[in-house]
C-alpha positions, 0 to 999 in steps of 0.5 A: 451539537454546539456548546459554548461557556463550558470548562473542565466542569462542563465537559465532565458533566458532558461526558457523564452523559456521554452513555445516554447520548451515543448517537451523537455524532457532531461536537463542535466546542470551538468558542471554548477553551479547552484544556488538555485533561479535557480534550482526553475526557472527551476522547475517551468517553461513551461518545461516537463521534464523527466529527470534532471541532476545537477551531479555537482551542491552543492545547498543548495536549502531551499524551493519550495513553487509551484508545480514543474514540474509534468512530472519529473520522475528523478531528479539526484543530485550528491551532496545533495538529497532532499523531504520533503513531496512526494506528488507534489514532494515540495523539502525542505532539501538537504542532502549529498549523502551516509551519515545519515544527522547529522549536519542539521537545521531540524533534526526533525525525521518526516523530516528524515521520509519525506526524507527517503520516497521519496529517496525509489523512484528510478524513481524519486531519484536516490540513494541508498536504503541503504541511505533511510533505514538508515534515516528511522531507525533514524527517528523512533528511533526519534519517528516518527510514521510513521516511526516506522510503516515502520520500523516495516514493513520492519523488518517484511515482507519487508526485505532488506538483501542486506542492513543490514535490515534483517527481526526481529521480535523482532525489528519488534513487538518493532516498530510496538507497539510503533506506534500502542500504538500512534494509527496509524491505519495501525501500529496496523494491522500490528502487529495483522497480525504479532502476527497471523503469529507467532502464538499468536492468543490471541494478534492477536485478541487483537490488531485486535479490537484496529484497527477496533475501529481505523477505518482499515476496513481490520482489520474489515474483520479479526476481522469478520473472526475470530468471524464467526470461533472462537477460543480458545480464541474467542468465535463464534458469527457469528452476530458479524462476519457480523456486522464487514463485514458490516461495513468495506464495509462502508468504502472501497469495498473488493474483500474480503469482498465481497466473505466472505459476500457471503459465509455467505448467501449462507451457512447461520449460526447456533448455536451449538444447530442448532437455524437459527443465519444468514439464508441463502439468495441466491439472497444476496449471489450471488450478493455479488460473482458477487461484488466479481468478478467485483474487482477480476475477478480471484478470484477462489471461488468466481467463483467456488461457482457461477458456483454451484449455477447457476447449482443448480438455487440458487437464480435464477428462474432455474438452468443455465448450461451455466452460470454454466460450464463458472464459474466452468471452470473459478475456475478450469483454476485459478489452486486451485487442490481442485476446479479443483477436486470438478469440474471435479465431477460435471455432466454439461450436 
């Protein structure tokens, strides 16, 4: 639907129609001149709009205090964009298109940060990414956490070229720690899986406890990995490894975890001098594969060590060779060369 010559009047008149006209999806009101008390009609009516169109409207629109539409998948704006916070898209500060905000009211860098995220949402935003980064970086360099956390993401795995932010791992650690040291959770896991990929195994543990202890229940499964295999700087301790399995279970299901859980029974654990430390528990292991499988179905281990213990009759009463042939098969289909070989060996007849 295009409407051209309409004011406040108008868009009232529109929106009191709004219930008859539910089904309309498309509202382009671009060769008018919109105010703010309209543009919060408008948002806040019966309508289920998909796609709104203020090209040519300059509104300095300061605050929706009610849910708007939550059809609305494109809201375009040619000259001012807007979110403060993402969730029910609650619309607070307009900023010009194509420049960092300098001259605003709200400068704070956790609004840059609210901005900045939402306009990295092209189906609701139509703008340029190079728009949202640049905000992002100023809100972290403002001291926003959560910014410094992205920031530091995007420096080190989610690269933007394209837009000047190329991955740097130096930036990425300097972002990434100043988060972390103000304990955000997600910031300090990132920088122990950053520290691990450069090979700084020391920090990577380091920092993997602090974020265990700040509740990251991924950080919990690496730091159970790390204790069940050690290293030069982690001394085994495989009831350590299963306390962490444990506990991160707790707090979310884990395709992961499930399968690592599952490894550790159906193996079992010694020390070096071969003392029993985690015996083995077949009927825990292959529930812990079967949790395993029910999250991640494709998941090639899981499959491969089920289909062995079915053919062994781990943890059953007898051997399966039906049950046994479906999960190999499976492990094989799912492309891992080692499992497709160790199950091109097994005798399924």
């Amino acid at each position: 639907m295009l409407a051209c010559g309409i004011g406040d009047a108008g868009v009232q008149s529109l929106v009191n129609s709004s219930k008859n006209l539910k089904s309309l999806k498309y509202l382009d009101l671009s060769c008018n001149v919109i105010t703010d008390n309209g543009l919060k009609m408008i948002l806040n009516s019966d309508f289920n709009l998909e796609e709104f169109y203020l090209t040519t409207n300059k509104i300095k629109y300061t605050s929706i205090n009610e849910r708007p539409m939550e059809s609305l998948k494109i809201l375009q704006l040619e000259e001012y964009y807007t979110v403060e916070t993402v969730h029910d898209m609650h619309m607070e500060i307009f900023y010009q298109t194509g420049r960092v905000p300098t001259n605003v009211n709200t400068p704070q860098a956790q609004s840059l940060h609210d901005v900045a995220l939402m306009l990295q949402q092209p189906q609701i935003l139509q703008v340029t990414t190079r728009v949202s980064l640049e905000m992002l970086l100023e809100s972290a360099k403002q001291g926003s956490t959560q910014a410094q956390y992205r920031m530091g993401g995007i420096y080190f795995v989610k690269c933007e070229p394209d837009y000047g932010f190329s991955q740097n791992i130096d930036l990425a650690i300097d972002f990434l720690r100043k988060a972390a040291e103000k304990k955000h959770p997600e910031a300090t896991a990132l920088l122990s899986v950053l520290y691990e990929e450069i090979g700084n195994l020391e920090k990577s543990f380091e920092w993997c406890k602090k974020a265990s202890e700040l509740g990251d229940s991924s950080s919990m499964i690496r730091l159970g990995y790390m204790y069940d295999k050690g290293n030069e700087f982690i001394k085994v301790d495989h009831v350590l490894a299963l306390e962490m399995y444990e506990k991160a279970l707790k707090i979310e299901t884990s395709s992961q975890n499930y399968y690592l859980l599952g490894s550790l029974f159906h193996e079992g654990r010694c020390d070096k001098f071969g003392k029993v430390i985690i015996g083995q528990d077949y009927q825990k292991a292959m529930e812990y594969y079967h949790e395993c499988l029910k999250l991640e179905e494709d998941n090639e281990w899981a499959n491969y060590h089920l289909g062995i213990m079915y053919k062994l009759g781990e943890g059953i009463d007898q051997p399966n060779n039906e049950l046994a042939k479906k999960y190999l098969s499976r492990a094989a289909e799912l492309g891992d060369d080692t499992i497709s070989e160790q199950e091109s060996n097994q005798n399924l007849e």
